[in-house]
C-alpha positions as CSV (number, residue, x, y, z in Angstrom):
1,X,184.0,171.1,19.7
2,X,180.5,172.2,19.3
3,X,178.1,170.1,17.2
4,X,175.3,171.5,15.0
5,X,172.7,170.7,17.7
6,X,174.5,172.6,20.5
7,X,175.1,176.2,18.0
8,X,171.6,175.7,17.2
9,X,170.5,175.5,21.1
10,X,173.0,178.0,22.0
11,X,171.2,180.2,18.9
12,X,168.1,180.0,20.3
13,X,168.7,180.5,23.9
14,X,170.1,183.9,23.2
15,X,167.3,184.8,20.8
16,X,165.3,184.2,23.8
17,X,167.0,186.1,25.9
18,X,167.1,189.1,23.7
19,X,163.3,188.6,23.2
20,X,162.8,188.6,27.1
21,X,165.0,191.9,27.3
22,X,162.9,193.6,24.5
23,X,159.7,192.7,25.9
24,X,161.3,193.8,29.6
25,X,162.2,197.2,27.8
26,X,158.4,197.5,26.6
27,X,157.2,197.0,29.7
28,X,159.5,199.5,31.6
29,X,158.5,201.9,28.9
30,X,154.8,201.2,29.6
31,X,155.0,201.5,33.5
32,X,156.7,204.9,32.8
33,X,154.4,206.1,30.5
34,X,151.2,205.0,33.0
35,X,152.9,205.7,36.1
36,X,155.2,208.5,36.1
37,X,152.5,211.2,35.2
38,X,149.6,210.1,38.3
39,X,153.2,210.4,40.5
40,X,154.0,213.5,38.9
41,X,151.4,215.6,39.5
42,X,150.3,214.3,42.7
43,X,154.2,215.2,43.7
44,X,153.1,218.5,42.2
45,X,150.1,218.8,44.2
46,X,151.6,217.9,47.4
47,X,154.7,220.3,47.0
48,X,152.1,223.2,46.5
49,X,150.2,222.4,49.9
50,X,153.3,222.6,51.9
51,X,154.6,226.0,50.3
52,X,151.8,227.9,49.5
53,X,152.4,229.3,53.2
54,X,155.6,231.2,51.6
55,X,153.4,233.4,49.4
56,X,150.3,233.0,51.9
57,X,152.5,235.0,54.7
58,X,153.3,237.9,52.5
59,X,149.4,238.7,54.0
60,X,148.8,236.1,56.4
61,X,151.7,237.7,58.6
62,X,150.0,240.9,59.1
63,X,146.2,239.5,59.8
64,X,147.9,237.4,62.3
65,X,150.2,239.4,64.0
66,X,153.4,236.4,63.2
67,X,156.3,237.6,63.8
68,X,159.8,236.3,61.6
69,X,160.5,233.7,64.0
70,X,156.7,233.1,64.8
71,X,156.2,232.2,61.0
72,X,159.0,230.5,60.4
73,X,158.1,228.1,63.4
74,X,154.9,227.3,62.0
75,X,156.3,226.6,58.4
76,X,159.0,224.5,60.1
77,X,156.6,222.4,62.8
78,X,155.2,220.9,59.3
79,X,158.4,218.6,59.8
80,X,157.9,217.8,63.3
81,X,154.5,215.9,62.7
82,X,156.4,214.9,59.4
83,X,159.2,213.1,61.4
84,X,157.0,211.4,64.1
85,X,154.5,209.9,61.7
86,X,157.2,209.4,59.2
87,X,158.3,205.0,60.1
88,X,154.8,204.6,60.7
89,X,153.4,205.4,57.7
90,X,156.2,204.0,55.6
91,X,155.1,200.6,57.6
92,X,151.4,201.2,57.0
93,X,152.4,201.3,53.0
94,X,153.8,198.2,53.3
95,X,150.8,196.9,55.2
96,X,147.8,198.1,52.9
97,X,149.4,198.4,49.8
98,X,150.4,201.6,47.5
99,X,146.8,201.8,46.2
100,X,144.5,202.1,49.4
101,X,147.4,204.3,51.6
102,X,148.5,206.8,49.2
103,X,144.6,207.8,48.6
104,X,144.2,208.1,52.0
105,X,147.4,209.6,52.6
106,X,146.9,211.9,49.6
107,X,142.8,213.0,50.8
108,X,144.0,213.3,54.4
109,X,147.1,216.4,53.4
110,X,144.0,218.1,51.2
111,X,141.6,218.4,53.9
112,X,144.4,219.5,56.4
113,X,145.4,221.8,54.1
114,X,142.1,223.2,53.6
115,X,141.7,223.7,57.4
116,X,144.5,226.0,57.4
117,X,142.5,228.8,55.9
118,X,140.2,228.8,59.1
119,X,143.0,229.3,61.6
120,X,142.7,232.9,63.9
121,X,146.4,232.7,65.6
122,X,149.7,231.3,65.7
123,X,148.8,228.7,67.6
124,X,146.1,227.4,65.1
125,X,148.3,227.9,62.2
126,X,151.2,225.5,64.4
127,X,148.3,222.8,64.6
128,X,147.6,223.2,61.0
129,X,150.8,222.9,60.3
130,X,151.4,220.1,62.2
131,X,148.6,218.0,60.9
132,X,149.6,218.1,57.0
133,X,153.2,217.3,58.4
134,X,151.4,214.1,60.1
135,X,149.2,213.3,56.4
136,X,152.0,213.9,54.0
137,X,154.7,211.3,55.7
138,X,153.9,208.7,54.2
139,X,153.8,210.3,50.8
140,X,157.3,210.4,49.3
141,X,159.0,207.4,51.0
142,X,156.2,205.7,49.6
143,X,156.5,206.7,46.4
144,X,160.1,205.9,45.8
145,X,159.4,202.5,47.6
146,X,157.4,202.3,44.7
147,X,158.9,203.4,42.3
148,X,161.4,201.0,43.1
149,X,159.0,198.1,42.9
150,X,157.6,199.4,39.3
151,X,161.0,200.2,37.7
152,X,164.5,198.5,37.8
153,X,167.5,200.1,39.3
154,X,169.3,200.8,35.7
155,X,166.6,202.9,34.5
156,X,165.4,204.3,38.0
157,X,168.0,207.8,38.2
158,X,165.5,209.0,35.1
159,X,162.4,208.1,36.3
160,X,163.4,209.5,39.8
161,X,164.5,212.9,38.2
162,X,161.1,212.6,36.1
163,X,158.7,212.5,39.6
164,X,161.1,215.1,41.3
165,X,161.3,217.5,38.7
166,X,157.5,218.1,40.3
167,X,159.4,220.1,43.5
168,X,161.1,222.8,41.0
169,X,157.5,222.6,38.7
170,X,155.5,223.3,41.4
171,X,157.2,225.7,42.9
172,X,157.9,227.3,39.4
173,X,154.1,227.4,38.7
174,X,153.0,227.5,42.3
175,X,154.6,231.0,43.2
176,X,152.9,232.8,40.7
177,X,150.1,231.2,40.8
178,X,149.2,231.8,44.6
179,X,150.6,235.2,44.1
180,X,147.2,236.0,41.8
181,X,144.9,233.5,44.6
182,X,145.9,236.3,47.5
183,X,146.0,239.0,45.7
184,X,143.2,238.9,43.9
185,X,140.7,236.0,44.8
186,X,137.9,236.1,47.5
187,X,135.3,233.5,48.1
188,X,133.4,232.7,51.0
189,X,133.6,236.2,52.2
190,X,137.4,234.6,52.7
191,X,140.5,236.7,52.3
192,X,143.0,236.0,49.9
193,X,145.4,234.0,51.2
194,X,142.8,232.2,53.1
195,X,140.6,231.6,49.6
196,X,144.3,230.3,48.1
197,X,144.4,227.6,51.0
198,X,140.8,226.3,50.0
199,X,141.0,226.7,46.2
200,X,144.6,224.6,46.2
201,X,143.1,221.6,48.4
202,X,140.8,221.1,46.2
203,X,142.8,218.8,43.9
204,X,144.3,216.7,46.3
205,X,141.1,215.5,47.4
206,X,140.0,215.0,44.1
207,X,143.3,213.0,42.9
208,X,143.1,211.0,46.1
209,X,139.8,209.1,45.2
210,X,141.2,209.0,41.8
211,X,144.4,207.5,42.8
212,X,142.2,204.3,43.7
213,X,141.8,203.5,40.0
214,X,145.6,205.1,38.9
215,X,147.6,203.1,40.8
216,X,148.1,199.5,41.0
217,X,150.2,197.2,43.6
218,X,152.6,195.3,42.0
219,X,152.5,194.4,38.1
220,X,150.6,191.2,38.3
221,X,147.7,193.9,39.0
222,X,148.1,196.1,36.1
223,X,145.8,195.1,33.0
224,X,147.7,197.4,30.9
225,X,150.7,194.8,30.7
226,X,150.8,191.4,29.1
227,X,151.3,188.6,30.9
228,X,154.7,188.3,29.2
229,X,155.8,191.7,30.2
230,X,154.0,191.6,33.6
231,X,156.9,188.4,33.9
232,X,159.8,190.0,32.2
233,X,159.3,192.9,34.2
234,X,159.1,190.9,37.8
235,X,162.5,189.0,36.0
236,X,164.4,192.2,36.2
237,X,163.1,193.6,39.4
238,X,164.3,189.9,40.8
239,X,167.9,190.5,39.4
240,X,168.3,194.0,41.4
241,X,167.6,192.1,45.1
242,X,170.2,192.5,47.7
243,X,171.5,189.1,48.8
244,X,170.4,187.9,52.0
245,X,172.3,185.8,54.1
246,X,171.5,184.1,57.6
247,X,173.7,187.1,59.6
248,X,172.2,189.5,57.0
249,X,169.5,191.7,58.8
250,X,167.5,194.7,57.2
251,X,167.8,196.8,60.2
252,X,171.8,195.5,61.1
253,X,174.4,197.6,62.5
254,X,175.8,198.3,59.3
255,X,172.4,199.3,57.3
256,X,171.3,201.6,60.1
257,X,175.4,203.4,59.3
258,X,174.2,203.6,55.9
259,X,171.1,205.1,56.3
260,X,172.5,207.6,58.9
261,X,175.5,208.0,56.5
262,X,172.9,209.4,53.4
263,X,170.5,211.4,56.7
264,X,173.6,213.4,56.9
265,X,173.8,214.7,52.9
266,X,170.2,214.8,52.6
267,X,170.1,216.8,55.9
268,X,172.5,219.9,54.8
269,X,170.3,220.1,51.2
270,X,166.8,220.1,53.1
271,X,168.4,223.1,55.5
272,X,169.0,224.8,52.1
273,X,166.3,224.3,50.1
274,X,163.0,225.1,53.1
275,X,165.0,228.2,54.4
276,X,164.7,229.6,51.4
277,X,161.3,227.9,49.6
278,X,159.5,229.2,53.1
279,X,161.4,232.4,53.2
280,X,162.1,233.5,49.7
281,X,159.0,235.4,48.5
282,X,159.8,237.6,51.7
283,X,163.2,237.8,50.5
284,X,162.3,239.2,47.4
285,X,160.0,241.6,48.8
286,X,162.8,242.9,50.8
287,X,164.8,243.1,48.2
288,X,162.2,244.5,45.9
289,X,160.1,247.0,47.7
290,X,157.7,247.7,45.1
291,X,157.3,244.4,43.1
292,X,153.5,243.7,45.1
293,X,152.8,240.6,45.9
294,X,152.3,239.1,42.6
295,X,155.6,240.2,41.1
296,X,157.1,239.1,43.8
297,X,155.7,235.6,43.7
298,X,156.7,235.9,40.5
299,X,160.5,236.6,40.8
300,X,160.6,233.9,43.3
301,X,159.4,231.5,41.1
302,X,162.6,232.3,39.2
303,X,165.2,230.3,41.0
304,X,162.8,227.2,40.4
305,X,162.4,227.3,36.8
306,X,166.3,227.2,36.3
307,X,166.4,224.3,38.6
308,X,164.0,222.5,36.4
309,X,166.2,222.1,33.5
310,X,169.2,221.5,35.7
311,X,167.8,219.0,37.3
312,X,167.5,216.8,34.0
313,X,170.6,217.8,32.5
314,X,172.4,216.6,35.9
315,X,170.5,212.8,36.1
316,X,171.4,212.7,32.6
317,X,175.3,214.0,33.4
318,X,174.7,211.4,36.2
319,X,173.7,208.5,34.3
320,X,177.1,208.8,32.4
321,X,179.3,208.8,35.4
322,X,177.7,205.6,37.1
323,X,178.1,206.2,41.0
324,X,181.1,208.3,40.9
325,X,181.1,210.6,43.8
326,X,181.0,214.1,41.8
327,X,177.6,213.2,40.8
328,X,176.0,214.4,44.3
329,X,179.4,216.0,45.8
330,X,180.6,218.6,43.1
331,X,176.9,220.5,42.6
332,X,176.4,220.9,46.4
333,X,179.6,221.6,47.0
334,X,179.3,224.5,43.8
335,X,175.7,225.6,45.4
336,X,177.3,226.1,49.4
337,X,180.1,228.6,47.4
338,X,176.6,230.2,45.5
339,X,175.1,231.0,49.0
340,X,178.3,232.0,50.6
341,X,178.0,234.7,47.7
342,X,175.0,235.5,48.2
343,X,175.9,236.3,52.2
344,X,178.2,239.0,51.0
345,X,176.3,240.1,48.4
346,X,174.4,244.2,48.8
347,X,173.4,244.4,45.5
348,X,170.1,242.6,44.9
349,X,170.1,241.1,41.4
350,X,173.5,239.7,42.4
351,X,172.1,237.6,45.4
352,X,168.5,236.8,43.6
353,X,171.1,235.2,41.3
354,X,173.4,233.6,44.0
355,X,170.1,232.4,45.2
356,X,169.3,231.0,42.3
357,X,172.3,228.8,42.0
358,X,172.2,227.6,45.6
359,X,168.2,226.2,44.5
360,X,169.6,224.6,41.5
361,X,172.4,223.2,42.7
362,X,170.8,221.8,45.9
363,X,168.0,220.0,43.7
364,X,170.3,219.1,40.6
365,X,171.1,215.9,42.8
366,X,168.1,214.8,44.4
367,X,167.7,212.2,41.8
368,X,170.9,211.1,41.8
369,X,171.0,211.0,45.8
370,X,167.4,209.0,45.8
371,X,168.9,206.3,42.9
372,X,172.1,206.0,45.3
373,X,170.1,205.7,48.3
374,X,167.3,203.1,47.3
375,X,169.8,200.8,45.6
376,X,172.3,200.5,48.8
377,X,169.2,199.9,51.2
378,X,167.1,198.1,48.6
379,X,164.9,194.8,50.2
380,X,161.8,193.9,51.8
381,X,162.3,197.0,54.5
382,X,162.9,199.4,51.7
383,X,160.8,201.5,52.3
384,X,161.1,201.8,56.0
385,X,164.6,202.5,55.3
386,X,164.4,205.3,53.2
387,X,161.8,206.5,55.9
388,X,164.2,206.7,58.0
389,X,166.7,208.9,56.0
390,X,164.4,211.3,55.1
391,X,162.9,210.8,58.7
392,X,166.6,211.9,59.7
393,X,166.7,215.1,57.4
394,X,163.8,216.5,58.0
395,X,164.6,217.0,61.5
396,X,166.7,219.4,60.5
397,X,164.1,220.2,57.9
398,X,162.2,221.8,60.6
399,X,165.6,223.6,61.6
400,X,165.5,225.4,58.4
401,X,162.7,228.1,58.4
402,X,162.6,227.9,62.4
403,X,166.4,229.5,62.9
404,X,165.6,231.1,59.7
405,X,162.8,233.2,61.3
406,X,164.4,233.9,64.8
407,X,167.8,234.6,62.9
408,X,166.5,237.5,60.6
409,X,164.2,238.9,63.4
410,X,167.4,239.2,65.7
411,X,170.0,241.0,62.8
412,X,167.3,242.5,60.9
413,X,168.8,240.3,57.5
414,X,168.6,237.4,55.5
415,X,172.3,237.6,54.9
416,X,173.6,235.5,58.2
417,X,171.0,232.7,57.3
418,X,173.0,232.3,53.7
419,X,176.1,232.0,55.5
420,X,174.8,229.3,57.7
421,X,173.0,228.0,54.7
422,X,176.3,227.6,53.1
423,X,178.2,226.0,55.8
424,X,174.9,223.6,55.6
425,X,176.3,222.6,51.9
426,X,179.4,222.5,52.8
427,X,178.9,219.6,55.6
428,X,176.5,217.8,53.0
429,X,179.0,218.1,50.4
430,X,182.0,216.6,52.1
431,X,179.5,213.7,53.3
432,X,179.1,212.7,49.9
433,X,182.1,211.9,48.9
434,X,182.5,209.1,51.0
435,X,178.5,208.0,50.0
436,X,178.3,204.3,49.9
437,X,178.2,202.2,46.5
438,X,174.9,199.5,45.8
439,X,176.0,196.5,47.5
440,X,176.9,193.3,44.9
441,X,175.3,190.2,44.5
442,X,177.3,186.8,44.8
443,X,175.6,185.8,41.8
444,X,177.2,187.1,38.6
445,X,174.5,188.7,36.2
446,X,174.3,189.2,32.4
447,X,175.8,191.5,31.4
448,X,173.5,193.8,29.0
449,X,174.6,195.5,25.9
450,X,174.6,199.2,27.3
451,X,177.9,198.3,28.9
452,X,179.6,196.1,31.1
453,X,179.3,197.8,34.5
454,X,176.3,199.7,36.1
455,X,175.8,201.0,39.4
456,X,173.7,198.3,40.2
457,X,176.1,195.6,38.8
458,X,179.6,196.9,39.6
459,X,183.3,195.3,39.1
460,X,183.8,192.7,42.5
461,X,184.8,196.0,44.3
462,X,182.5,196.7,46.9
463,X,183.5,200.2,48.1
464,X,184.6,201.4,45.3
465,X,183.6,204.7,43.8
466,X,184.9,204.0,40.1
467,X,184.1,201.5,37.7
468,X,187.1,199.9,36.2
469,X,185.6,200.4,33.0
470,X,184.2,203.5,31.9
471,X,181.1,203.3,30.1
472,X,177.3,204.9,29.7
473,X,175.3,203.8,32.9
474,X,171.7,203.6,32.6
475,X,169.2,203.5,35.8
């Protein structure tokens, strides 16, 4: 039987321990709020410089003499330098720090992009190319690395789906907006498309000296927390750790399966979505003669504004359904039968809308698919292991616009590259069902009052793709 002394110490432990969770809460809420926009647009900024070339080639192709399959190898050897520099860079972050890398990393991708609009052949275009695939690796690995060092895994899906929400965004603003640059702009005695490489480096320079001041290493380093929520923070980031054990290693047998296992999903939905962000404003302008370069930039932008939304109404659907397999599985799956339309389709609106569902659907689960991936190869190596799966993907990456380019230039149509586009999602969709869960802990955990099970804290069921008890999930 308790005495008064006990309830009263029992009392106040838990009033502590819903003071540490509210002042934990704050400072998630503070880091999102300081964090999440710098991230945000420099996602924004860094999406633009790789696809302008989609709306730059609607001129470009002519004053160079590309051919299909000569342009789509130079907007698919981006991913070669991307691949090879990919580890290394990753490593490099973990080396220097967030702060120092990313502003180099970020300056580095605006001056190569600014070289592009200098380049007389094919050949200097593929070295361009090259060169911002070699600056931007160590760009988004590095950013979800730390993302997951800023915010805890509950709460990660939303703030994941905030930062990637910049890849429909940009394009959504992007299109139109380098549709007007090479249609209408012209300094330096420049043309259009190369005044549009020039005028949209500008800002990456610009944000990578800033990103000096923006972004700090680890909490302890941010003055805009207290020291209380600088702790409670680092509390909750302790709590999603994998365990490690003495036959535990972060690049075992088993990890490396993992992070093959996720290479394969993200590999079909990269195929997808650079055939067709390289290739689409040409695809419009085949389907729509007389729309001139800026309403076809224009129309293109379309299948990226309707992603936007769905890509927040699906991390929100996803939050709901914990790490059941549906989550990443069912709108991939729903976006490979979208492409496979658009293959048969001959009547244009029909397959810009096909289109359109095959963009959403293949981005709706990015955030989902980055939550999933960073909590099952969460550690010290993190972000050398999610490297590595987008390392993985992007080889096919390159795969996308490449056979994209030699396909249509030998059938004279776009409509055999949506059937292999499909058969893309297909693969990618069937590989997610059998996704692997976040790892538990062998220590139990507090349970929190937005439910008894999470993602991150499951029932004692390792592979298990259900929790036992249904529930709202936060990230």
């Amino acid at each position: 039987m308790a005495t008064g002394v006990e309830t009263n110490a029992e009392g106040e432990e838990a009033a502590g321990g819903a003071a540490d969770v509210g002042v934990g809460e704050r400072a998630v809420r503070t880091v999102t709020r300081r964090l999440l926009p710098v991230l945000f647009v420099l996602y924004v900024v860094n999406f633009l410089d790789r696809a302008n070339i989609g709306v730059a080639a609607l001129a470009m192709n002519a004053d160079l003499h590309l051919s299909s399959a000569a342009y789509g190898t130079a907007a698919g050897i981006f991913f070669v330098g991307y691949v090879v520099f990919h580890v290394p860079a990753a490593m490099a972050l973990g080396r220097f720090g967030a702060r120092r890398w990313l502003a180099c990393v970020i300056t580095t991708w605006g001056l190569c992009s600014a070289a592009t609009a200098f380049v007389t052949d094919a050949h200097g275009l593929y070295a361009a190319r090259f060169c911002l695939g070699v600056a931007e690796a160590g760009f988004f690995p590095g950013v979800v690395a730390y993302l997951a060092a800023w915010i805890p895994a509950r709460q990660r899906t939303r703030a994941l789906a905030a930062f990637l929400l910049a890849i429909p965004v940009s394009t959504a603003i992007g299109l139109p907006t380098s549709g007007v640059l090479v249609a209408h702009s012209g300094i330096l005695g420049l043309s259009g498309w190369r005044s549009m490489f020039l005028i949209e480096a500008v800002p990456a320079v610009v944000l990578g000296v800033a990103a000096l001041r923006l972004l700090p290493d680890t909490p302890r380093q941010a003055a805009w927390l207290t020291i209380p929520q600088q702790r409670a923070l680092e509390a909750q980031l302790a709590q999603d750790a994998p365990p490690v054990g003495p036959k535990r290693s972060a690049f075992g047998r088993a990890t490396i399966g993992r992070a093959v296992h996720f290479a394969v999903v993200h590999a079909g939905i990269s195929f997808s979505l650079y055939s067709l962000q390289f290739f689409l404003p040409q695809v419009i302008s085949a389907l729509f003669p007389g729309a001139g370069t800026s309403g076809v930039s224009a129309l293109a932008a379309v299948p990226y504004a309707v992603a936007a939304p769905a890509m927040l109404l699906w991390s929100h659907r996803g939050e709901a359904a914990g790490s059941r397999t549906f989550v990443i599985a069912l709108p991939v799956a729903v976006a490979a039968q979208a492409a496979a339309l658009a293959a048969l389709s001959h009547v244009p609106v029909l397959t810009v809308i096909a289109l359109t569902v095959t963009v959403a659907g293949s981005l709706a689960i990015v955030p989902a698919f980055w939550s999933r991936c960073t909590g099952v190869l969460a550690g010290p190596h993190a972000a050398t292991g999610i490297a590595g799966v987008n390392a993985l993907g992007s080889l096919v990456s390159f795969a996308g616009p490449y056979v994209t380019g030699h396909l249509t230039d030998a059938t004279g149509s776009y409509r055999p590259v949506y059937a292999l586009i499909a058969c893309a999602l297909a693969v990618s969709s069937a590989a997610a069902l059998r996704l692997p869960t976040v790892p538990t802990t062998a220590v139990p955990r507090t349970r929190t009052p937005e439910g008894p099970h999470t993602e991150d804290n499951p029932p004692p069921t390792p592979h298990s793709d259900r929790p036992t008890t249904p529930g709202r999930t936060l990230h």
